[in-house]
MDTraj code that builds the backbone (N, CA, C; nanometers):
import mdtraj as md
import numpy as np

residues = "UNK UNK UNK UNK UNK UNK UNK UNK UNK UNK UNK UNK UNK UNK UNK UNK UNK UNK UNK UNK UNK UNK UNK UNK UNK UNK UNK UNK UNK UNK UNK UNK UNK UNK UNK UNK UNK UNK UNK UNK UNK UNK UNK UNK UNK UNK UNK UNK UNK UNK UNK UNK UNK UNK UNK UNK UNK UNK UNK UNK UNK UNK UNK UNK UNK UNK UNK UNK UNK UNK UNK UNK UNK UNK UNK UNK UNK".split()
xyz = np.array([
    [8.0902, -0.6845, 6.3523],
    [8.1307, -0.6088, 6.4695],
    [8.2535, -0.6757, 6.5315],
    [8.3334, -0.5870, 6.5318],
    [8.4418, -0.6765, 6.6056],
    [8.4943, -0.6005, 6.7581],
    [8.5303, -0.7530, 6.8072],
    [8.5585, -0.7780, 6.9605],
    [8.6591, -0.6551, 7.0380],
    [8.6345, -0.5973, 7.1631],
    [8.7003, -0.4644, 7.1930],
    [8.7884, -0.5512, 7.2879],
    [8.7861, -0.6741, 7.3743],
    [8.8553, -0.7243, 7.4845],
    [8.7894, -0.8936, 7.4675],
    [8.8327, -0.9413, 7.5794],
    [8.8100, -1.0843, 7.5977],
    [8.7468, -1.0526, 7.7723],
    [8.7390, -1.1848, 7.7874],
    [8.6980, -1.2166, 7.9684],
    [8.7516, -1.3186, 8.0069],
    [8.8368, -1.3870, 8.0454],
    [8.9496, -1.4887, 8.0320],
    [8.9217, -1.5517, 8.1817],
    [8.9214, -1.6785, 8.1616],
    [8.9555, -1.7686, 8.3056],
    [9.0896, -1.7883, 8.3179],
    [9.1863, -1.8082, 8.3530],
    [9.2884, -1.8665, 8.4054],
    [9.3668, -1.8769, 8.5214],
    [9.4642, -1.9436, 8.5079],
    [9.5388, -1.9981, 8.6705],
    [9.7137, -1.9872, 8.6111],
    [9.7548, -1.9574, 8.7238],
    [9.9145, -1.9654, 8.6845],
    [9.9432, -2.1279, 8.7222],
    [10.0508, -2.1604, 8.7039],
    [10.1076, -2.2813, 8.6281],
    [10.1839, -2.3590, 8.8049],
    [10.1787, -2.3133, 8.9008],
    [10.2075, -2.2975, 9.0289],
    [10.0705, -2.2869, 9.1135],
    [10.0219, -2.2127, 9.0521],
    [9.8657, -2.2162, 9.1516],
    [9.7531, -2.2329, 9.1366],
    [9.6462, -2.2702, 9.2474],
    [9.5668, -2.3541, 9.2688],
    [9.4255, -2.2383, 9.2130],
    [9.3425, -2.3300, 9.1513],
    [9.1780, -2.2696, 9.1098],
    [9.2087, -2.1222, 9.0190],
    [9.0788, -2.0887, 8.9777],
    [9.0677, -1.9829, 8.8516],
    [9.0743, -1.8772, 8.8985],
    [9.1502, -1.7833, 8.8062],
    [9.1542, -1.6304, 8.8427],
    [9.0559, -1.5616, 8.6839],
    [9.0170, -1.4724, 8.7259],
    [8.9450, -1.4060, 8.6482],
    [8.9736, -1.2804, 8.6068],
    [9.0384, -1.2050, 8.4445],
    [9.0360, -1.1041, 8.4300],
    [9.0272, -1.0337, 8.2924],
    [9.0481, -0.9321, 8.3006],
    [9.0234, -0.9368, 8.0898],
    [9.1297, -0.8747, 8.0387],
    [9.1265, -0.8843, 7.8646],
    [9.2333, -0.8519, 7.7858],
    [9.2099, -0.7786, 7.7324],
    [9.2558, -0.6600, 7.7080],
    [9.2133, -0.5384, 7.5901],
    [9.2140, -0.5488, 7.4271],
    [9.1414, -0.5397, 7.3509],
    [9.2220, -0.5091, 7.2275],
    [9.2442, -0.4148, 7.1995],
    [9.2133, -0.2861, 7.2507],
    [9.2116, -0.1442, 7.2068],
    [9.3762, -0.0936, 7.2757],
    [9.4117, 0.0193, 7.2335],
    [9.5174, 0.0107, 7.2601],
    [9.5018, 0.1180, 7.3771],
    [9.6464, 0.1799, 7.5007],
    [9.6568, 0.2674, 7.6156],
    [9.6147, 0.3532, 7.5878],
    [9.5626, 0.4264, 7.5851],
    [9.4785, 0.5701, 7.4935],
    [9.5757, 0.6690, 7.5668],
    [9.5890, 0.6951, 7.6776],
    [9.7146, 0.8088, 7.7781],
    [9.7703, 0.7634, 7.9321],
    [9.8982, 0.7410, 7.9365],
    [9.8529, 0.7166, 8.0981],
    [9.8073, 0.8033, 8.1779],
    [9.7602, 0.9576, 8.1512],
    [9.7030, 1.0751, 8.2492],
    [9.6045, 0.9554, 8.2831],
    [9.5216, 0.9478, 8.1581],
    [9.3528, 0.8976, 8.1871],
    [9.3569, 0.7590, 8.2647],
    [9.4462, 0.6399, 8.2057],
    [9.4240, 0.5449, 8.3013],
    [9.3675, 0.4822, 8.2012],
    [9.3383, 0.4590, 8.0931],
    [9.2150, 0.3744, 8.0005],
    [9.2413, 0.3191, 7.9356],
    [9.2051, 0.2409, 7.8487],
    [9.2298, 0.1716, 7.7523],
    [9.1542, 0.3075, 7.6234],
    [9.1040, 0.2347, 7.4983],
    [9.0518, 0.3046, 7.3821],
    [8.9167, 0.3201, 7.4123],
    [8.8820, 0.2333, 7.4943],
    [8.7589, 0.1876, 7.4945],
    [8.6457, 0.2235, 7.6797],
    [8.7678, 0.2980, 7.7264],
    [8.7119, 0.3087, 7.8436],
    [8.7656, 0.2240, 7.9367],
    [8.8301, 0.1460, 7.9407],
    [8.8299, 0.0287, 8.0152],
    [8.9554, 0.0972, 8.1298],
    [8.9790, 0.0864, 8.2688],
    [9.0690, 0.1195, 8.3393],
    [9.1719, 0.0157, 8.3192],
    [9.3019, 0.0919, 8.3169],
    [9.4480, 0.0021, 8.3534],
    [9.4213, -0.1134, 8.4035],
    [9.3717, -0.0744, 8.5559],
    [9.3766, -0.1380, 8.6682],
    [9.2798, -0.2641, 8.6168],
    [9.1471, -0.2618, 8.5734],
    [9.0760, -0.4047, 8.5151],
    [9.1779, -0.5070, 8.4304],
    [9.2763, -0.4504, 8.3536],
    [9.3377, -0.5068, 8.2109],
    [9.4336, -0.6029, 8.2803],
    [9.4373, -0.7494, 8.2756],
    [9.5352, -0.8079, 8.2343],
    [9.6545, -0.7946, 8.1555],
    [9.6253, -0.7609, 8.0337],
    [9.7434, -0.7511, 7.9461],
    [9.6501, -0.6890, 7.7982],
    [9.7136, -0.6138, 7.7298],
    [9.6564, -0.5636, 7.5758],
    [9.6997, -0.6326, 7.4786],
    [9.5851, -0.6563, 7.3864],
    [9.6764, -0.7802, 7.2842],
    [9.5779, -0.7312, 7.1330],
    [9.6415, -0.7152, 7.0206],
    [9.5822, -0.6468, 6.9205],
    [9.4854, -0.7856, 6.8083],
    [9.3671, -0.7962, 6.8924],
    [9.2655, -0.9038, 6.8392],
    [9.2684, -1.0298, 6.9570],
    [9.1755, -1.1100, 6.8880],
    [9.1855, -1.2755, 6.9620],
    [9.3444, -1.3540, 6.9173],
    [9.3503, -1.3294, 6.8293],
    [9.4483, -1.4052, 6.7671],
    [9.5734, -1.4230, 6.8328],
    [9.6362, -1.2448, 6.8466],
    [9.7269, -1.2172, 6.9596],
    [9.7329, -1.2794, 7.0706],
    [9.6254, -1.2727, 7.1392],
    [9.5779, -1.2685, 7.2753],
    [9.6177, -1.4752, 7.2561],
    [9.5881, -1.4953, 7.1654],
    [9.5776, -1.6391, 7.2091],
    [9.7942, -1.6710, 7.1776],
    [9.8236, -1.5910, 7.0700],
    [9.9576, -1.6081, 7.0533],
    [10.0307, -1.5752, 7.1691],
    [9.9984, -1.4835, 7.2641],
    [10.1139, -1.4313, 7.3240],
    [10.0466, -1.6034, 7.4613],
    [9.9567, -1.6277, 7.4820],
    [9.9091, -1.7133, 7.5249],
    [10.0173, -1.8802, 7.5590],
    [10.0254, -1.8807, 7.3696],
    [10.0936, -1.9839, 7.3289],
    [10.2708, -1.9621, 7.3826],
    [10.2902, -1.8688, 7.3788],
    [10.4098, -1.7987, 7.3687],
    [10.4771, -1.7272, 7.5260],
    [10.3530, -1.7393, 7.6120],
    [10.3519, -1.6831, 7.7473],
    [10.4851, -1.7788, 7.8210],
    [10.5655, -1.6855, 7.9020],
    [10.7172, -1.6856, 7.9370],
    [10.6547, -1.7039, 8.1063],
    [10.5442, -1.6396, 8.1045],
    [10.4655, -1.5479, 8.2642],
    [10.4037, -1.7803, 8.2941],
    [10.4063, -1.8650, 8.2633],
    [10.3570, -1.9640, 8.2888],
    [10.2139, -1.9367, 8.3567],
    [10.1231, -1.9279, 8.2769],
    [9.9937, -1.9442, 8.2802],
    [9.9313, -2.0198, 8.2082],
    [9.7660, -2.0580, 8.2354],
    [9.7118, -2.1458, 8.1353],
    [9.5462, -2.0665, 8.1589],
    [9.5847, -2.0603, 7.9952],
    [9.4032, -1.9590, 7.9928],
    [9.3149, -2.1336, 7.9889],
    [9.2376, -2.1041, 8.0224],
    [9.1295, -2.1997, 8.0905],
    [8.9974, -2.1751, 8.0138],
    [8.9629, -2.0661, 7.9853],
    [8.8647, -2.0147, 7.8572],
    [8.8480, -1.8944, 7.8381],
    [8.7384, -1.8056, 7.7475],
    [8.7493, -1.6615, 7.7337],
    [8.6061, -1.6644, 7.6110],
    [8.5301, -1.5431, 7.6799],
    [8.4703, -1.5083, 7.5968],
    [8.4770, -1.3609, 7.5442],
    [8.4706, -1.3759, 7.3918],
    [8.4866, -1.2642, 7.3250],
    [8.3736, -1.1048, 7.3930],
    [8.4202, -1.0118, 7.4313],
    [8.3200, -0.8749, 7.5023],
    [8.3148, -0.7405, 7.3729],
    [8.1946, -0.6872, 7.3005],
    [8.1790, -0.6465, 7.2513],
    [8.1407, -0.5208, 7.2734],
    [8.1609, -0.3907, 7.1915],
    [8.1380, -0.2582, 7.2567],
    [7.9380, -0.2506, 7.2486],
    [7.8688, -0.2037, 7.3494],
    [7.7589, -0.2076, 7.3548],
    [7.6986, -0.0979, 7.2666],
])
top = md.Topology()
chain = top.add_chain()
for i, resn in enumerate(residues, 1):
    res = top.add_residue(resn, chain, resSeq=i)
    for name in ("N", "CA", "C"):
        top.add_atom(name, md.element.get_by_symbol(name[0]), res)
traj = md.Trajectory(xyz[None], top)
């Protein structure tokens, strides 16, 4: 079964204690609807990233100075 989003801790690189939000893997499905593939609203999504792998590359690669702090993989029920 594979992973639809993440649940991510992190903090920007400037500020203080954890922020909490998640990552999509599914892709914008329409902007009418607002969703991800999977149901998920815009407004919840951090950022869309196609797998863990991504998500951890654009991570490595992040310009936005953040530091993911941890993440657990969220599976479709």
């Amino acid at each position: 079964m594979k992973p639809i989003g993440a649940n991510i801790k992190y903090r920007w690189s400037d500020g203080v204690g954890e922020l909490s939000a998640y990552v999509s893997f599914g892709d914008h499905q329409d902007v009418e609807d607002g969703v991800d593939l999977f149901g998920v609203p815009d407004e919840d999504i951090f950022f869309y990233a196609d797998g863990e792998q991504e998500m951890l590359e654009r991570y490595r690669k992040s310009i936005d100075d953040w530091e993911l702090i941890k993440y657990t993989l969220v599976y479709q029920d």
